[in-house]
C-alpha positions as CSV (number, residue, x, y, z in Angstrom):
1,X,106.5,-38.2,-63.5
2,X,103.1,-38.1,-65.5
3,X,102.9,-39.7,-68.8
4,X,99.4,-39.8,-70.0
5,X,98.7,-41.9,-73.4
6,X,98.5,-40.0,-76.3
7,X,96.2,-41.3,-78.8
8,X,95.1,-40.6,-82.3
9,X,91.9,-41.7,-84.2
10,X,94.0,-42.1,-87.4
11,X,96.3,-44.6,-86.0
12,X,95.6,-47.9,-87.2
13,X,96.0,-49.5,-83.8
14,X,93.7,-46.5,-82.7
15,X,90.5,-48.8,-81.8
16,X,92.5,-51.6,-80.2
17,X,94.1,-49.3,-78.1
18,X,91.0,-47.0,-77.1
19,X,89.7,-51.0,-76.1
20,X,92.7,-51.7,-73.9
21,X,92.6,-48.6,-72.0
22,X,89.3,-49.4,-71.2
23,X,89.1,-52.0,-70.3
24,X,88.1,-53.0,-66.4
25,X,88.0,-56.0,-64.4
26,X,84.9,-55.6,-62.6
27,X,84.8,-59.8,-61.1
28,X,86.3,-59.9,-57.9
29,X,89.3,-62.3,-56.7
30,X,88.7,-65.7,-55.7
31,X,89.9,-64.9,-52.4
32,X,87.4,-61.7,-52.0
33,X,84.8,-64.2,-53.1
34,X,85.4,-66.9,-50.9
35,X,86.0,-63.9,-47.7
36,X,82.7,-61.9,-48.7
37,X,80.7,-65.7,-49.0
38,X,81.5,-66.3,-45.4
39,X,80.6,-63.6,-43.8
40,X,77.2,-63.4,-45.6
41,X,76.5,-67.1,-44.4
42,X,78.0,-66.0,-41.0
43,X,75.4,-63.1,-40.5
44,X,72.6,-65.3,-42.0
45,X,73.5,-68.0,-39.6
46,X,73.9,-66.0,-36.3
47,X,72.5,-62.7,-36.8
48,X,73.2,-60.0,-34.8
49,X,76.0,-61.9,-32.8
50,X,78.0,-62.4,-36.1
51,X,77.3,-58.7,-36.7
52,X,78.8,-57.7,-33.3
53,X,82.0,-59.7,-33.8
54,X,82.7,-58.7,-37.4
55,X,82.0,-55.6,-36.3
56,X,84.8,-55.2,-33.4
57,X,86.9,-57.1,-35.9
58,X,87.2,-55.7,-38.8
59,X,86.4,-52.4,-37.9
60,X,88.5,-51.9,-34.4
61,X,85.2,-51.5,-32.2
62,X,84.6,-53.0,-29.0
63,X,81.4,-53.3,-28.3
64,X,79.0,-56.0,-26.7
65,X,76.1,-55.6,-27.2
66,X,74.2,-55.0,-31.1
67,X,72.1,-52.0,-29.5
68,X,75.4,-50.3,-29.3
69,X,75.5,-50.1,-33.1
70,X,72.7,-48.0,-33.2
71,X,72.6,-44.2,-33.4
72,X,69.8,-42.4,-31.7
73,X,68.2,-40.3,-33.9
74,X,68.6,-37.5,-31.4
75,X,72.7,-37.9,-32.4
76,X,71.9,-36.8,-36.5
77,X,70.0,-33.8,-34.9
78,X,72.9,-32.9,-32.0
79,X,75.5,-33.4,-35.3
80,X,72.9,-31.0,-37.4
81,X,72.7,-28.3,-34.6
82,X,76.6,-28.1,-34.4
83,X,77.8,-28.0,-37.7
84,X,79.6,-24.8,-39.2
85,X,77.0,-22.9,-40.6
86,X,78.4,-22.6,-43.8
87,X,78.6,-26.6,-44.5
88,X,75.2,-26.3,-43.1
89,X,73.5,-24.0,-45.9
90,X,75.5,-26.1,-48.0
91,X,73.7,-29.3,-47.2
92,X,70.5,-27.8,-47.1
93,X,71.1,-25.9,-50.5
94,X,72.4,-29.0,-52.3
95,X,69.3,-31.1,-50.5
96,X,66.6,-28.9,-52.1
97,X,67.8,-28.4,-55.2
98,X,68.1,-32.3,-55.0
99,X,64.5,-32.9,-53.9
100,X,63.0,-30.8,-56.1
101,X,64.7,-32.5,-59.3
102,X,63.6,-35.6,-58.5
103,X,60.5,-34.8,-57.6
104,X,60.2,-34.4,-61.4
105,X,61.3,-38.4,-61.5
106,X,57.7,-39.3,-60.0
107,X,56.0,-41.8,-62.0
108,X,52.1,-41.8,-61.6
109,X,49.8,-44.9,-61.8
110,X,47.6,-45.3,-65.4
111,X,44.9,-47.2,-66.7
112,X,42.2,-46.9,-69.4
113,X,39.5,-49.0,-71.0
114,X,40.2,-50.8,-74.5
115,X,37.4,-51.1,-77.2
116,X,36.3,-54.3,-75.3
117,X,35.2,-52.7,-71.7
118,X,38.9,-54.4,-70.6
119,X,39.9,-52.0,-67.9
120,X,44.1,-52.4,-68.1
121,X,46.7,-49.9,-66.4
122,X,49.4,-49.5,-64.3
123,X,50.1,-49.2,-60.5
124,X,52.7,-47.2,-59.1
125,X,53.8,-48.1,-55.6
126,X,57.2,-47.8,-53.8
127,X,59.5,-50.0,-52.2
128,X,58.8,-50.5,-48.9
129,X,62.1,-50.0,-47.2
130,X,65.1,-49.6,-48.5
131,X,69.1,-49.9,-47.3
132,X,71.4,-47.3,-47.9
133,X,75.5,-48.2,-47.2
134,X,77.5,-45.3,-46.8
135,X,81.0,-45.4,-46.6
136,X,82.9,-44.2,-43.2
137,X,85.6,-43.3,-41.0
138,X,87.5,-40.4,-41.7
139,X,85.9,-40.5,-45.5
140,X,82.7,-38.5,-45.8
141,X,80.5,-38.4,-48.2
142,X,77.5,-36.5,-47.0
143,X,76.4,-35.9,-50.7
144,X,75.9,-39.5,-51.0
145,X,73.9,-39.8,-48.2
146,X,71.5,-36.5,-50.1
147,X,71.5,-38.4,-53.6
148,X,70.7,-41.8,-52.6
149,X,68.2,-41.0,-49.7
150,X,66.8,-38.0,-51.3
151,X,65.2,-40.0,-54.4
152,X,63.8,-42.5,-52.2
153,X,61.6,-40.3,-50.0
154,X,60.4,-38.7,-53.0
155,X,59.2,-42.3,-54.5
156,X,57.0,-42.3,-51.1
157,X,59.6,-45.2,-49.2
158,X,58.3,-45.5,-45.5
159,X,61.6,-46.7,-44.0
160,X,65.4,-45.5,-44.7
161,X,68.3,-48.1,-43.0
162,X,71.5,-46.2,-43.0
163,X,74.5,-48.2,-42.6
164,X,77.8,-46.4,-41.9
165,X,81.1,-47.8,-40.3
166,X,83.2,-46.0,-37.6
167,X,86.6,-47.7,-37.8
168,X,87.9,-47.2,-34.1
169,X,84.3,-46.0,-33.3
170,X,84.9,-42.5,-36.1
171,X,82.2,-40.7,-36.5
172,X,81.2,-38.3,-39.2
173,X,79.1,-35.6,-38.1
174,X,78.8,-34.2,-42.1
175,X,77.5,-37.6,-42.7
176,X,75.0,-37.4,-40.2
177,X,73.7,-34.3,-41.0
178,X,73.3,-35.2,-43.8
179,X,71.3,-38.1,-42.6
180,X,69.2,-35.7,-40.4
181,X,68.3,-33.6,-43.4
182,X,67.5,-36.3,-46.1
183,X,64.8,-38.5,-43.5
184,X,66.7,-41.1,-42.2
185,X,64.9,-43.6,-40.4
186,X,67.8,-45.6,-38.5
187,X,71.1,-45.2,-38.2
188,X,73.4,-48.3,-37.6
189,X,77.2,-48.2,-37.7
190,X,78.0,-50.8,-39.1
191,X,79.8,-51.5,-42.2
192,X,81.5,-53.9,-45.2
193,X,80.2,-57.1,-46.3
194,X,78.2,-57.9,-43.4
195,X,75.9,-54.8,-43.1
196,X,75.1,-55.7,-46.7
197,X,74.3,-59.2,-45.2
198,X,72.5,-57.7,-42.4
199,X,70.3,-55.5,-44.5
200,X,69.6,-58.5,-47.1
201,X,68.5,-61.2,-44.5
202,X,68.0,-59.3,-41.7
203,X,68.5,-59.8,-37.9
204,X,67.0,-60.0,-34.5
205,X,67.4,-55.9,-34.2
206,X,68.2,-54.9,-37.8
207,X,65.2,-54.8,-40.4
208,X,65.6,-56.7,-43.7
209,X,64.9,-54.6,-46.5
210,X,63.7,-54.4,-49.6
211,X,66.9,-52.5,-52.0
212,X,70.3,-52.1,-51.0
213,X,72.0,-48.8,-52.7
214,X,75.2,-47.0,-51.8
215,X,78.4,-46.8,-53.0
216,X,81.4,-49.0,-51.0
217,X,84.8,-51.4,-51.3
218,X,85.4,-54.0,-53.2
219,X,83.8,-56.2,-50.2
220,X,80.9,-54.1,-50.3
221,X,80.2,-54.0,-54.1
222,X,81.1,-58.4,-53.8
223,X,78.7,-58.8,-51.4
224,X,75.6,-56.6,-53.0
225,X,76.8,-59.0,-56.1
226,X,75.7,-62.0,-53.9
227,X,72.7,-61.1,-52.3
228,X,71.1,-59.8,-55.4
229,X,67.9,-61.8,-55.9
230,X,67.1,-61.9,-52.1
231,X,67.1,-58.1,-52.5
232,X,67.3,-55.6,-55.3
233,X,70.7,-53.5,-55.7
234,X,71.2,-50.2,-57.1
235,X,74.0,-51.5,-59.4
236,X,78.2,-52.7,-58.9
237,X,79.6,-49.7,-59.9
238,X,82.8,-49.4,-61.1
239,X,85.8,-46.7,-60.9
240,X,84.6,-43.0,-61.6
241,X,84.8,-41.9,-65.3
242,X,85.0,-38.7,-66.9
243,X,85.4,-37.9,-70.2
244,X,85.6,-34.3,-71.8
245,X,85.3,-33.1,-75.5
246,X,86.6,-29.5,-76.4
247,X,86.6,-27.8,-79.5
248,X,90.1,-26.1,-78.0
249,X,88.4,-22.8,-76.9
250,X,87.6,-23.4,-73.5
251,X,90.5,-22.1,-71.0
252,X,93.3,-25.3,-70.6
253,X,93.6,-24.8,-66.6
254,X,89.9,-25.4,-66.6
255,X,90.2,-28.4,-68.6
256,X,93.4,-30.2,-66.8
257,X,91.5,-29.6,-63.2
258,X,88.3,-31.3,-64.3
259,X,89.9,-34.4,-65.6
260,X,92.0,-33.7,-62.0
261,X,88.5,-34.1,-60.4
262,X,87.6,-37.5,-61.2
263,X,91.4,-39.1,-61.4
264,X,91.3,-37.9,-57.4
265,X,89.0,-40.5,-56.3
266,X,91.2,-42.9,-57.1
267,X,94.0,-44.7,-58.9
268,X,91.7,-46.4,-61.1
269,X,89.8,-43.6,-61.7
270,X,89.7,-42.7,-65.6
271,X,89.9,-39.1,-67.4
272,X,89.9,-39.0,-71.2
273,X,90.0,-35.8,-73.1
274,X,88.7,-35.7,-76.6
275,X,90.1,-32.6,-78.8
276,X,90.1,-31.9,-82.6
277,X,92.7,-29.0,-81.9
278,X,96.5,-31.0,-81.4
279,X,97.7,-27.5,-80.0
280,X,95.1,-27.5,-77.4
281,X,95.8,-30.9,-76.5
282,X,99.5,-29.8,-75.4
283,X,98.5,-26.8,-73.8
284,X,96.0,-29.0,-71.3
285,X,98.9,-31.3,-71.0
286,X,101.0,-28.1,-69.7
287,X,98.5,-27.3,-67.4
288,X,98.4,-30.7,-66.0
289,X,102.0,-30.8,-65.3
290,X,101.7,-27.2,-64.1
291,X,98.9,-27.6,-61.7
292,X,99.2,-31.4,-60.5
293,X,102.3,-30.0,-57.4
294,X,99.6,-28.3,-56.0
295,X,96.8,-31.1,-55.6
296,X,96.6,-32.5,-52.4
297,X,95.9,-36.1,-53.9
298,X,98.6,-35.3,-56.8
299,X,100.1,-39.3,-56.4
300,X,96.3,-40.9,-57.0
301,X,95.8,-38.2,-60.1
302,X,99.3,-39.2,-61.0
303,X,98.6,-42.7,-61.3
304,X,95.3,-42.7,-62.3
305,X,96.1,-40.6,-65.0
306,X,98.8,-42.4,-66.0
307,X,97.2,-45.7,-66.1
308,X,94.2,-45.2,-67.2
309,X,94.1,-41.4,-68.5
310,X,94.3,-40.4,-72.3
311,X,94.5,-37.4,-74.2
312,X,92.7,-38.2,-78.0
313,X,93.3,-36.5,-81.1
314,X,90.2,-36.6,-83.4
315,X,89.8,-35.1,-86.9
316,X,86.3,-33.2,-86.3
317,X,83.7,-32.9,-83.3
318,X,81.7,-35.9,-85.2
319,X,84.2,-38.1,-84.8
320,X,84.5,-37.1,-80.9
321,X,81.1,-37.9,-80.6
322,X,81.4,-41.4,-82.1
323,X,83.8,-42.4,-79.8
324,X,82.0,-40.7,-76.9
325,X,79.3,-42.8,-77.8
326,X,81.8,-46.3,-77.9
327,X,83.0,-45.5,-74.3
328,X,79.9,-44.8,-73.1
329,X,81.1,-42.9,-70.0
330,X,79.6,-41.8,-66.1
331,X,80.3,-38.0,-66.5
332,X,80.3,-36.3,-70.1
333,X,81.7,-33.2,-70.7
334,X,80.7,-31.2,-73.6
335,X,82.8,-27.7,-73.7
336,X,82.3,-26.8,-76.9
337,X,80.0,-23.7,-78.5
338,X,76.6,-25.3,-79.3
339,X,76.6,-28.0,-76.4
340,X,72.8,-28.6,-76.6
341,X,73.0,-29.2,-80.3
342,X,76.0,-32.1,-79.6
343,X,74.1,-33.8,-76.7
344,X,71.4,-34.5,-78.9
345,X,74.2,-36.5,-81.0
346,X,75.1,-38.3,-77.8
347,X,73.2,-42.0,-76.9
348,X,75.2,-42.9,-74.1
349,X,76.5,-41.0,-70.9
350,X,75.5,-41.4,-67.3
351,X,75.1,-37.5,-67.2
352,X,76.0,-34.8,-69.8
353,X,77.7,-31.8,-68.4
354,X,76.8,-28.9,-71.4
355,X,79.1,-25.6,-71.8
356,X,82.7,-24.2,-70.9
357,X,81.3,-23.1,-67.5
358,X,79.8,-26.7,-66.4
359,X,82.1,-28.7,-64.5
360,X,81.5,-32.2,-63.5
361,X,81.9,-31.5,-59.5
362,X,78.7,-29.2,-59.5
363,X,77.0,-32.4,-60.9
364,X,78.7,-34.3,-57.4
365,X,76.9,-32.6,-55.3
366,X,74.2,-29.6,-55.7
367,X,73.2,-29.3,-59.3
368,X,70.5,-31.8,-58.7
369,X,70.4,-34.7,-61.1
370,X,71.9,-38.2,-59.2
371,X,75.3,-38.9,-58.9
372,X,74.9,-42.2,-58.8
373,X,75.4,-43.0,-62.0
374,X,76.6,-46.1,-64.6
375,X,80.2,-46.9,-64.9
376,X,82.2,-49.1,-67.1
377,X,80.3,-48.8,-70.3
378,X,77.0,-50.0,-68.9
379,X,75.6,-46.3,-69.9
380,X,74.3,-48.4,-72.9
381,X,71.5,-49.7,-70.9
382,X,71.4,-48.5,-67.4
383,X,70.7,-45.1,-66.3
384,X,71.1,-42.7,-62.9
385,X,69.9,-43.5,-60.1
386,X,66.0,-42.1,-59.7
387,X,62.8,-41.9,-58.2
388,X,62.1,-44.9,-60.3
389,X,64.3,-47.2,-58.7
390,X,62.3,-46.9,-56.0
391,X,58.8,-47.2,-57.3
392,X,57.5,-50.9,-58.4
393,X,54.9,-51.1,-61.2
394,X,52.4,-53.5,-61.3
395,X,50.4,-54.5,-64.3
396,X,46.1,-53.4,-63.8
397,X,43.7,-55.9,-65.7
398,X,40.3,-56.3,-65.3
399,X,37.7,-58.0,-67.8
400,X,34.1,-57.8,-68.0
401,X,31.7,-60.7,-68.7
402,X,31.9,-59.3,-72.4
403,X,35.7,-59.0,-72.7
404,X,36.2,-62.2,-70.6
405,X,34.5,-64.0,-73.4
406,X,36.3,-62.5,-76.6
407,X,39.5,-62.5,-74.5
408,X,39.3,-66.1,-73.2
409,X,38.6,-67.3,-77.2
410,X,42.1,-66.2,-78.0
411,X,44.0,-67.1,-75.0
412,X,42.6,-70.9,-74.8
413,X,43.8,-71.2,-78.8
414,X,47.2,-69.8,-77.6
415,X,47.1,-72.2,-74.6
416,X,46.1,-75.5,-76.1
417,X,48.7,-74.3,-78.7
418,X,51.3,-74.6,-76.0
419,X,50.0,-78.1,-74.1
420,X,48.7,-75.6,-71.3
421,X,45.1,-76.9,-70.7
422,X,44.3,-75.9,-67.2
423,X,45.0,-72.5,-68.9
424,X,42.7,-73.0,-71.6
425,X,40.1,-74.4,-69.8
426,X,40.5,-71.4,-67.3
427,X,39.7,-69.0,-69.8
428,X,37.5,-71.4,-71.9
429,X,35.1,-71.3,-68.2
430,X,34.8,-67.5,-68.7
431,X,33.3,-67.5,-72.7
432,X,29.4,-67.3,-72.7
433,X,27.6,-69.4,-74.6
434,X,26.8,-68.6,-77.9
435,X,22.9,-69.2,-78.9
């Protein structure tokens, strides 16, 4: 039976509440810790043999040999060439509008020349190769594969490692076709902590890299935790968010299936619905206990929405923005009449869904901003997933005798200032002598 909180922003436990519900744990257990830990040192240790046996471990395989883990990339074209036309023009659709988006996302390098002759800029350059994890089995997420890979070939990265498991040697032909389309560069199926350790250190046949992105499990998310610093990370997302404000004109059946669309992914998923209209609160409530029978995932919404789900009761759309702005959250939904007006009100949302006729799942997969977007309140200072995370920027200086001279005069005061005289005197070696 579904009995999603009710709350009110005149309640004086109001806030306290609002706090508790969202609340997260995002540390993993000891015991995750400890497991994730050992495998990472296992596959540092022993490379491609460690990956091997993990491999037919955890994941049901048996195989001998590492070269067995790799996909030809004569497989993502055979899984391109047979797939259903429609999910084909599907993929390609959601792929271009995709690219093209991001292709807005490019940063370009700078520089100028101060009053001084002191040439100083910026560089642009991008990552060199990157690793993207891709969860699989019977799951499929081809439009991860698109929004992750997609933003990377557009920062100019040479090399794309795909990892993907195949529990009992399953094997996703969406998700390779996806592959196919986006410019994968290799294919491995492997998958958990120790592809994420495999990517990070590297091995005899699989390529360190650079950046690991990619959504996974708790194992995965651990283990990206640990190897941060040896490699960059996307982020450690939490559980999808979505949170909607209505003014109480939009149609109620719409309303109860969108929060329906981020509570399906799973039971601590969260779907908050702001409203200043208490009718239209009970009628999306109706709708939810009218249309929840007929979801296919109707005991994860169930619970989801019971857990962590919420129904708010605000006294004007101001006030829905303030606490839109407190919860920070991955998908916001404005449907409401002057949505562009409110969004200029909003500071912090992983992506802002405008108007009765946006939903959140065109966002998922073909709109063409990222998916791949802060969770857990970190909207306050992280953003989607771009072009930019793949792009490095390196600082452009360079002095003439002139500006060496002037230049070096300050730094050596600020140097000897700090004790550093091999830094002064470097400068100091630069300043012409005055006559």
């Amino acid at each position: 039976m579904i009995n999603i909180k009710q709350l009110n922003s005149t309640s004086s436990d109001f806030w306290p509440s609002l706090e508790k519900l969202l609340a997260w744990e995002t540390l993993s257990s000891e015991k995750i810790n400890t497991t994730v830990k050992q495998i990472l040192l296992d596959v540092k240790t022993n490379g491609d043999s460690a990956v091997v046996e993990l491999t037919n471990k955890l994941d049901r395989m048996n195989v001998s040999d590492i070269a067995e883990l790799e996909l030809p990339l004569s497989r993502l074209q055979q899984a391109l060439d047979h797939l259903p036309e429609k999910q084909c023009n599907a993929l390609t659709t959601a792929a271009d509008r995709i690219r093209r988006y991001h292709e807005h996302q490019r940063l370009q390098s700078w520089s100028y020349e101060d009053e001084d002759g002191t040439l100083l800029g910026q560089q642009i350059t991008p990552i060199d190769r990157v690793g993207l994890y891709v969860p699989g089995g019977k799951a499929a997420y081809p439009s991860s594969v698109l929004m992750n890979s997609i933003p990377a070939k557009v920062a100019g990265v040479n090399e794309l490692i795909m990892v993907v498991p195949t529990p009992g040697g399953e094997v996703n032909d969406l998700v390779l076709a996806a592959a196919k389309i986006s410019g994968i560069n290799r294919v491995f199926t492997i998958g958990g902590a120790q592809a994420v350790a495999a990517l990070a250190y590297g091995t005899a046949s699989i390529p360190k890299v650079d950046k690991i992105v990619g959504p996974g499990n708790i194992y995965v998310a651990t283990a990206k935790r640990h190897v941060y610093g040896t490699v960059g990370i996307d982020m450690v997302a939490g559980p999808s968010e979505i949170l909607i404000i209505c003014d109480g004109q939009t149609n109620p059946n719409w309303i109860a299936m969108d929060l329906f669309s981020q509570a399906e992914h799973d039971e601590d998923a969260q779907a908050i619905l702001i409203s200043p209209d208490k009718n239209f609160l009970k009628k999306v409530s109706a709708s939810i206990h009218k249309l929840l029978p007929y979801m296919e995932r109707k005991d994860i919404i169930n619970k989801s929405l019971n857990d962590r789900g919420a129904l708010i009761k605000v006294k004007n759309i101001n006030e829905a923005i303030k606490i839109a702005n407190y919860i920070a959250p991955e998908h916001l939904e404005l449907s409401v009449e002057n949505p562009q007006d409110i969004a200029k009100e909003i500071r912090h949302a992983g992506a802002i869904f405008m108007g009765r006729y946006t939903a959140e799942a065109v966002g998922d997969y073909c709109a063409g901003p990222n998916h791949v977007l802060p969770t857990s309140r970190t909207a306050r200072f992280s953003s989607p997933l771009g072009v930019y995370d793949f792009q490095k920027r390196s600082s452009l200086i360079m002095c003439n005798e002139t500006s060496a001279s002037k230049l070096g005069k300050t730094a050596s005061i600020l140097a000897r200032g700090e004790n550093f005289t091999a830094h002064a005197r470097s400068a100091e070696f630069r300043i012409s002598k005055e006559k």
